[in-house]
VOBA-1610 file (N, C-alpha, C; in pm, whole numbers, padded with zeros to 5 digits, always signed):
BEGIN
Unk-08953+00172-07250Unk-08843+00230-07175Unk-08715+00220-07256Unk-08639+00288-07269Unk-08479+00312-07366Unk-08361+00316-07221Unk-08336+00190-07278Unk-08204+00143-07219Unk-08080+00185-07311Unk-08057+00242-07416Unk-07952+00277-07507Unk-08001+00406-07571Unk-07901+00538-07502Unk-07944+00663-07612Unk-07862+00659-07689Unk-07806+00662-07833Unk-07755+00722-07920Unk-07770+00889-07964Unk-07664+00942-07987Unk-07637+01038-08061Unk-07526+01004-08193Unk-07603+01090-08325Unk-07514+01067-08386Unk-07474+01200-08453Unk-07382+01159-08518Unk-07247+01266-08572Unk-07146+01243-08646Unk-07042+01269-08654Unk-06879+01253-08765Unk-06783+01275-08631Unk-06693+01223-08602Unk-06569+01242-08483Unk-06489+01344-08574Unk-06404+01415-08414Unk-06299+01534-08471Unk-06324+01680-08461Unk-06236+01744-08417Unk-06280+01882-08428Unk-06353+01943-08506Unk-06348+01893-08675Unk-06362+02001-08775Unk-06513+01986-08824Unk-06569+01896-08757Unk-06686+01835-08700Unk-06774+01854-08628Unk-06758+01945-08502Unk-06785+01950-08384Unk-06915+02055-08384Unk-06915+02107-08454Unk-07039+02246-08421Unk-07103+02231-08597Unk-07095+02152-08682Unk-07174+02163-08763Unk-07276+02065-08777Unk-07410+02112-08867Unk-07539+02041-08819Unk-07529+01892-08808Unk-07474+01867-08903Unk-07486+01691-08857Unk-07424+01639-08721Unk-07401+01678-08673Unk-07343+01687-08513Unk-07473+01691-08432Unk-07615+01734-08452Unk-07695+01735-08358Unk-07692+01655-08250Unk-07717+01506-08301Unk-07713+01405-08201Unk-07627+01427-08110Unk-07497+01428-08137Unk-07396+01395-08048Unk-07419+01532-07940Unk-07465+01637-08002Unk-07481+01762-07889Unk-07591+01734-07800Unk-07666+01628-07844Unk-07822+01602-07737Unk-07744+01490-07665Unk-07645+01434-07686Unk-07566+01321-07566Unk-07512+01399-07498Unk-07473+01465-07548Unk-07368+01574-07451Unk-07437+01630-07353Unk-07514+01687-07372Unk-07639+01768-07323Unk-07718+01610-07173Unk-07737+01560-07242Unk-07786+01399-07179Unk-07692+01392-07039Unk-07591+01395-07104Unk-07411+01288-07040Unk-07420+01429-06912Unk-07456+01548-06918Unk-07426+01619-06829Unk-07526+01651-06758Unk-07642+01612-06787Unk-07772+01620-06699Unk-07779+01489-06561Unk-07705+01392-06648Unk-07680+01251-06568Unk-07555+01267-06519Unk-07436+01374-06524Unk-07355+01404-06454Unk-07264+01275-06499Unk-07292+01209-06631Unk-07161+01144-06630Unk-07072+01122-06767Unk-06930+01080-06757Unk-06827+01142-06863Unk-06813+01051-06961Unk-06827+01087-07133Unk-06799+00960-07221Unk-06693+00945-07251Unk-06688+00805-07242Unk-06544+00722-07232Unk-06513+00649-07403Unk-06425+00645-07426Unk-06361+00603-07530Unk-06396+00425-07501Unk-06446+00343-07596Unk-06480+00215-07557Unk-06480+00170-07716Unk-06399+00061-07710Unk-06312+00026-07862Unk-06389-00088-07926Unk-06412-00167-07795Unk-06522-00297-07847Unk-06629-00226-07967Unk-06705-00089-07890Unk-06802-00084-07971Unk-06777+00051-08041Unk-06681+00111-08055Unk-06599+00196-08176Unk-06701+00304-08147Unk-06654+00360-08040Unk-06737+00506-08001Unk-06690+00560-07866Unk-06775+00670-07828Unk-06770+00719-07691Unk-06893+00632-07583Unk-06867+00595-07500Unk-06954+00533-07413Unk-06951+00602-07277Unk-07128+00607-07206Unk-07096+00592-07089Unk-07213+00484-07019Unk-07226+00462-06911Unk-07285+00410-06867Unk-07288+00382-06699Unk-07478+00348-06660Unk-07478+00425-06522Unk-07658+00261-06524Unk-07683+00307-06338Unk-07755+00259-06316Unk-07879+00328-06305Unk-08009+00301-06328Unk-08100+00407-06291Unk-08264+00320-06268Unk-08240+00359-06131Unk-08376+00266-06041Unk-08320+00099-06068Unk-08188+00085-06053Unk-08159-00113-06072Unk-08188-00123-06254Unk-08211+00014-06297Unk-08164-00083-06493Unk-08031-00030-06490Unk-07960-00114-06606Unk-07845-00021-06683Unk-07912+00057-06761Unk-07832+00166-06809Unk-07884+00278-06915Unk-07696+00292-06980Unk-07704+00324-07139Unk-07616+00294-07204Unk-07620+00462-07274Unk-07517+00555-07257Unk-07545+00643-07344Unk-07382+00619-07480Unk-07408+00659-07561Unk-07314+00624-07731Unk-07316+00719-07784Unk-07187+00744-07816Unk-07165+00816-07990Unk-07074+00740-08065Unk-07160+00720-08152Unk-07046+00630-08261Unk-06943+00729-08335Unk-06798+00663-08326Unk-06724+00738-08377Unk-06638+00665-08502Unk-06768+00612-08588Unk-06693+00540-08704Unk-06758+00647-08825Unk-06800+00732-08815Unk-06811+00822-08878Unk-06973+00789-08917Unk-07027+00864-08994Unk-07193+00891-08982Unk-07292+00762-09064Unk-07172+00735-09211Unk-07242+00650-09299Unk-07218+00521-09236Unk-07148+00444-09107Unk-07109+00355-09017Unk-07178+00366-08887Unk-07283+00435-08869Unk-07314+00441-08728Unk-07328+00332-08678Unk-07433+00225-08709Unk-07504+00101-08699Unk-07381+00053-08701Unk-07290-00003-08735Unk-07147-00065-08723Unk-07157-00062-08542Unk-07192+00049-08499Unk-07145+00115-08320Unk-07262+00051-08250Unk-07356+00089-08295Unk-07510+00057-08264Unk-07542-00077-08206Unk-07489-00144-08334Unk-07525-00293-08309Unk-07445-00425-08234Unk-07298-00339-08221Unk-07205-00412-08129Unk-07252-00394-08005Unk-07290-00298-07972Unk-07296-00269-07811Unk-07462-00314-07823Unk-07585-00316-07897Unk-07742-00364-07863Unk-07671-00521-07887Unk-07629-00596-07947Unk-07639-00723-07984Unk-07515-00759-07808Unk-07422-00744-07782Unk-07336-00731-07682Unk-07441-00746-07566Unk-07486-00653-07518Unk-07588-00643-07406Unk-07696-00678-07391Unk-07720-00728-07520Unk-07941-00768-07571Unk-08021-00672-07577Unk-07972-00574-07620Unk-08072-00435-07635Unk-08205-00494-07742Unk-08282-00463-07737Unk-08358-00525-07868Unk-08417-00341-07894Unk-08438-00356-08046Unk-08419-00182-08086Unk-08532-00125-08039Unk-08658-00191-07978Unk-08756-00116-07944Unk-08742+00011-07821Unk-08586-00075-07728Unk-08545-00008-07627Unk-08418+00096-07637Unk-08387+00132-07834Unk-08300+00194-07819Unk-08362+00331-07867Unk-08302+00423-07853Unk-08342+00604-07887Unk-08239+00628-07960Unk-08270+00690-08051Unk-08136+00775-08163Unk-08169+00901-08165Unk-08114+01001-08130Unk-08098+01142-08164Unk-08010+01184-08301Unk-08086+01244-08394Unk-08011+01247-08518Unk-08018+01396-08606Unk-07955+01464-08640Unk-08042+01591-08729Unk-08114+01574-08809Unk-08196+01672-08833Unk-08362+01614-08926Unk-08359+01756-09019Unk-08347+01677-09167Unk-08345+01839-09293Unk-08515+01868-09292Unk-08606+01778-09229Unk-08720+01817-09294Unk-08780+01942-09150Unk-08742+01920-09088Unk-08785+02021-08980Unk-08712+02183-08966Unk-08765+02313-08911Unk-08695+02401-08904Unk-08595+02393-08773Unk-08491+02464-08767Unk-08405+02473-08658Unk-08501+02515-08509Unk-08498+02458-08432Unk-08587+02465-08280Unk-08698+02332-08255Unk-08709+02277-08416Unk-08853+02236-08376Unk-08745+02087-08351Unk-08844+02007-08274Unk-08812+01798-08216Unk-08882+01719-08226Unk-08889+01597-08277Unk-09026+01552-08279Unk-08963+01417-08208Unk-09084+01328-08145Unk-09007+01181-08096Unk-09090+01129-08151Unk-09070+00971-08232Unk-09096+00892-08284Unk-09090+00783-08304Unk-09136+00668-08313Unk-09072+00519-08310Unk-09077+00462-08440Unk-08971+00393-08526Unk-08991+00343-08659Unk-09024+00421-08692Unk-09007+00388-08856Unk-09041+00444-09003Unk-08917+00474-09045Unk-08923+00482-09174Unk-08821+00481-09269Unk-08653+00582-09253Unk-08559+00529-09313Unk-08434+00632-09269Unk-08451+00760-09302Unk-08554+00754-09418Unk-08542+00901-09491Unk-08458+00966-09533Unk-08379+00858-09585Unk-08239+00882-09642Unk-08103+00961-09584Unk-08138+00934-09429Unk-08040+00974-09367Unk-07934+00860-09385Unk-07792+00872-09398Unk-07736+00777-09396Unk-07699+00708-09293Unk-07694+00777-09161Unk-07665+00737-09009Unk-07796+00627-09003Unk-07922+00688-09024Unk-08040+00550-08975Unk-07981+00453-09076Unk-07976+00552-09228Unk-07972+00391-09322Unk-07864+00251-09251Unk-07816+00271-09205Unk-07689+00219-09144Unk-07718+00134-09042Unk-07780+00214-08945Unk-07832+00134-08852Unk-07966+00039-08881Unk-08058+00081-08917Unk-08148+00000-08999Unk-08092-00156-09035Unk-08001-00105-09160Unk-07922-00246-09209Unk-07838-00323-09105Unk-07768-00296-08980Unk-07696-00352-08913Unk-07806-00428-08775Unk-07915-00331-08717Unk-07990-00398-08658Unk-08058-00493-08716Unk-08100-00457-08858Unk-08248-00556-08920Unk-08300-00560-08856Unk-08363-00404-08814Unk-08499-00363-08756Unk-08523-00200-08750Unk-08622-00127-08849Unk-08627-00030-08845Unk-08729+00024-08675Unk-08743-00086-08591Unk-08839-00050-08493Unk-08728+00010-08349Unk-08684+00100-08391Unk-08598+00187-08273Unk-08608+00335-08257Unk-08678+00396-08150Unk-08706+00495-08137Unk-08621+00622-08177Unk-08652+00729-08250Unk-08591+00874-08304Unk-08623+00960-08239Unk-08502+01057-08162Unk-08545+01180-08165Unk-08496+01291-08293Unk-08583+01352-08336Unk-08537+01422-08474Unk-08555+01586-08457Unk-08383+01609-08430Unk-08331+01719-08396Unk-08362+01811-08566Unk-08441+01930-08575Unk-08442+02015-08641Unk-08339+02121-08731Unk-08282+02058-08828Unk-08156+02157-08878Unk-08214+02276-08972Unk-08332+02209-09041Unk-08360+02324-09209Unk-08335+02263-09295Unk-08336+02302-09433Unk-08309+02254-09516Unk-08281+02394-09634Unk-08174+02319-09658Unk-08107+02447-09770Unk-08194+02469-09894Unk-08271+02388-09924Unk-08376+02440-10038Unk-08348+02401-10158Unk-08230+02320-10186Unk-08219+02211-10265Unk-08121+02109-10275Unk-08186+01965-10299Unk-08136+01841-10274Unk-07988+01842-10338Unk-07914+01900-10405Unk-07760+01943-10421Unk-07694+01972-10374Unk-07756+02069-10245Unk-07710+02151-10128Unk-07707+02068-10007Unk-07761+01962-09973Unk-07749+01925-09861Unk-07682+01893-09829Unk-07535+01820-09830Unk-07431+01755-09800Unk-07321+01906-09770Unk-07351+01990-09832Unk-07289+02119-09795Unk-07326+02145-09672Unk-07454+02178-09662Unk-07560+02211-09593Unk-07523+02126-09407Unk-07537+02017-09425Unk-07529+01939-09264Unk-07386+01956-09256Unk-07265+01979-09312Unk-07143+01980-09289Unk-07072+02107-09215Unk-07198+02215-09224Unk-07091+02339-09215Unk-07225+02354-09096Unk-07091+02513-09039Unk-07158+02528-08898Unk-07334+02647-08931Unk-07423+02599-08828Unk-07552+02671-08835Unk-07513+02845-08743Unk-07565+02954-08860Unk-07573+03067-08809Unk-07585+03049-08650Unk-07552+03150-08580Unk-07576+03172-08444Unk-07739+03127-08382Unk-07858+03215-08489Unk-07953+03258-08349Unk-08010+03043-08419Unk-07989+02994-08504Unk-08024+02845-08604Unk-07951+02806-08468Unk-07849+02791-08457Unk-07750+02666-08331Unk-07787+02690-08203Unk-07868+02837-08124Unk-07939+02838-08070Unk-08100+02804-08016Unk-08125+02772-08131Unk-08260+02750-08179Unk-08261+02543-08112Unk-08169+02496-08188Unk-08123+02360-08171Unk-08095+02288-08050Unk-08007+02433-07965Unk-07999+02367-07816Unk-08115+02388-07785Unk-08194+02516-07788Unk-08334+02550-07697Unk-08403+02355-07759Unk-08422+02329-07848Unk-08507+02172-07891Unk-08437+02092-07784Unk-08332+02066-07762Unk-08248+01999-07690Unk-08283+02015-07536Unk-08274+02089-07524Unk-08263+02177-07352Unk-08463+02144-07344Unk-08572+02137-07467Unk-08685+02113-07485Unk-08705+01952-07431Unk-08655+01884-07519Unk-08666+01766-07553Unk-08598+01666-07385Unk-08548+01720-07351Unk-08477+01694-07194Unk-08533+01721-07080Unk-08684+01814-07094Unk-08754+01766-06984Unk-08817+01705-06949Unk-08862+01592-07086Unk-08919+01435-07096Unk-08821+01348-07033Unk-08722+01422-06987Unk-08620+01262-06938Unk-08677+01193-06820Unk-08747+01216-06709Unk-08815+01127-06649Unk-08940+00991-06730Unk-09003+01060-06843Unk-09061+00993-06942Unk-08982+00854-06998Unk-08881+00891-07072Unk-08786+00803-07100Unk-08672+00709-07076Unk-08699+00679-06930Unk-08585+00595-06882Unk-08618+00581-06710Unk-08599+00451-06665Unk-08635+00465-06540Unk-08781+00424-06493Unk-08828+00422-06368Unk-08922+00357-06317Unk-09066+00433-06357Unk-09071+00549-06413Unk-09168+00641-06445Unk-09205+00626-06603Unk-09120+00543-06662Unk-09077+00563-06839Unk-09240+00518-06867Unk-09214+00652-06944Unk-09398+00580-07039Unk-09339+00697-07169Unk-09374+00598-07275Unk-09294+00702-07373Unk-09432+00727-07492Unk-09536+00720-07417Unk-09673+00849-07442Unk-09651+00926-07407Unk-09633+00947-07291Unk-09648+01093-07262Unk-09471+01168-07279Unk-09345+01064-07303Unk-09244+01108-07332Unk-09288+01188-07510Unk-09357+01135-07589Unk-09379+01149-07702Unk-09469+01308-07697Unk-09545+01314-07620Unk-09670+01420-07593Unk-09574+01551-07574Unk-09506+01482-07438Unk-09442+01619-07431Unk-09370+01663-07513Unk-09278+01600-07602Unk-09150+01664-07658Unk-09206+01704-07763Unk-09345+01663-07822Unk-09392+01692-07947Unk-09478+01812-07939Unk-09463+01849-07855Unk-09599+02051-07809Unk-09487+02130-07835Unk-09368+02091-07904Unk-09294+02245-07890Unk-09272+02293-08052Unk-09265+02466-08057Unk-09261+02511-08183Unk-09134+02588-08234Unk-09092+02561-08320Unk-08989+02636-08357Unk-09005+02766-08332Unk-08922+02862-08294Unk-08935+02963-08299Unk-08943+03048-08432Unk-09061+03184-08429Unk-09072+03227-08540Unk-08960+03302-08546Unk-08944+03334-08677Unk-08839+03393-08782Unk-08798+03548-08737Unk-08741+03643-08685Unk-08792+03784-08726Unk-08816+03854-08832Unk-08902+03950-08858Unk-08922+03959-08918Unk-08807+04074-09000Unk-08833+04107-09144Unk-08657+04168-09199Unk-08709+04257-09175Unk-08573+04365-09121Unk-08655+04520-09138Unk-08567+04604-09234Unk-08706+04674-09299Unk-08700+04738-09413Unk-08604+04847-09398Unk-08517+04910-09492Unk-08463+05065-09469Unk-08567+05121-09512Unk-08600+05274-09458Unk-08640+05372-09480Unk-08648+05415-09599Unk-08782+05460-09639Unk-08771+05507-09778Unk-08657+05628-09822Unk-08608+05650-09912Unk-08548+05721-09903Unk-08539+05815-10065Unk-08573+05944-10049Unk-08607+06063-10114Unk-08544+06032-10254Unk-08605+06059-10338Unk-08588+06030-10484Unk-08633+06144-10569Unk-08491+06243-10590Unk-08437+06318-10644Unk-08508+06353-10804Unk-08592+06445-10826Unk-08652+06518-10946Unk-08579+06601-11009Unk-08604+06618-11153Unk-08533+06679-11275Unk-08624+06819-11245Unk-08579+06917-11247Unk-08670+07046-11231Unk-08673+07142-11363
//
């Protein structure tokens, strides 16, 4: 059962709609399904909210110490309350997946995200559940820091909420007196990115002879 969702991201407007922002758009998304508002909370250097559900607390976060500091946020508020990481969830953008697709997961490596690397090192415990929001990947390792910074085409940032708006009808799965996070895992993991369209060609067009 996950007593602490994380989303993560970079604070600030200029921030706000580009891919590395996933997380924080699946809290958002979260924070308004549970109908409640994140609060500025300084102890643990983020947005907080927090609510009761069936007699647990449930903790939702965005760290706002910026992305390579998440775990800085993470671990004040799990070590603060006794979260132990098996009960926390991170929502994070994922370069290895296409835009739509989600996968849920528990442990394994940061994969060189710098937000897990972070948290990883501040919990000293890679055993805390991921959801891994689908961005793409620009197609080479030079490009990526470009790549998660800037905003995703239209039908790509659509693609991301549909995973989101996906991944959110496991929320009875994940929290609460029903939580079994098999079948939270089952479900969120049957969904497919949407295919590509396909390009359409112009018309051939008449090619003019010497007579």
């Amino acid at each position: 059962m996950i007593q602490l969702f994380v989303g993560l991201g970079n604070p600030g407007p200029e921030y706000a709609d580009t891919r590395h922002n996933a997380g924080f758009w699946w809290i958002d998304a979260l924070a308004d399904t549970l109908k409640l508002q994140l609060q500025p909370e300084r102890n643990y250097w983020g947005l907080m909210a927090r609510t009761n559900l069936h007699g647990q607390p449930l903790w939702l976060l965005q760290p706002q110490t910026f992305m390579n500091k998440s775990g800085k946020s993470v671990a004040a508020l799990a070590r603060f309350f006794k979260i132990a990481p098996e009960h926390i969830l991170v929502a994070h953008d994922e370069l290895d997946f296409s835009p739509g697709q989600v996968k849920l997961k528990k442990g394994g490596s940061h994969g060189g995200h710098n937000g897990l690397r972070d948290i990883h090192a501040q919990l000293g415990s890679p055993d805390y559940w991921r959801l891994r929001l689908g961005i793409g990947h620009p197609g080479h390792s030079a490009e990526v820091v470009s790549w998660v910074l800037k905003k995703a085409p239209l039908e790509q940032h659509r693609a991301i909420e549909d995973s989101i708006a996906h991944s959110l009808k496991a929320w009875p799965y994940l929290a609460g007196r029903d939580a079994n996070m098999e079948k939270a895992t089952a479900q969120i993991n049957t969904n497919k990115p949407p295919r590509p369209k396909p390009e359409r060609k112009p018309p051939p067009q008449a090619v003019a002879t010497a007579e």
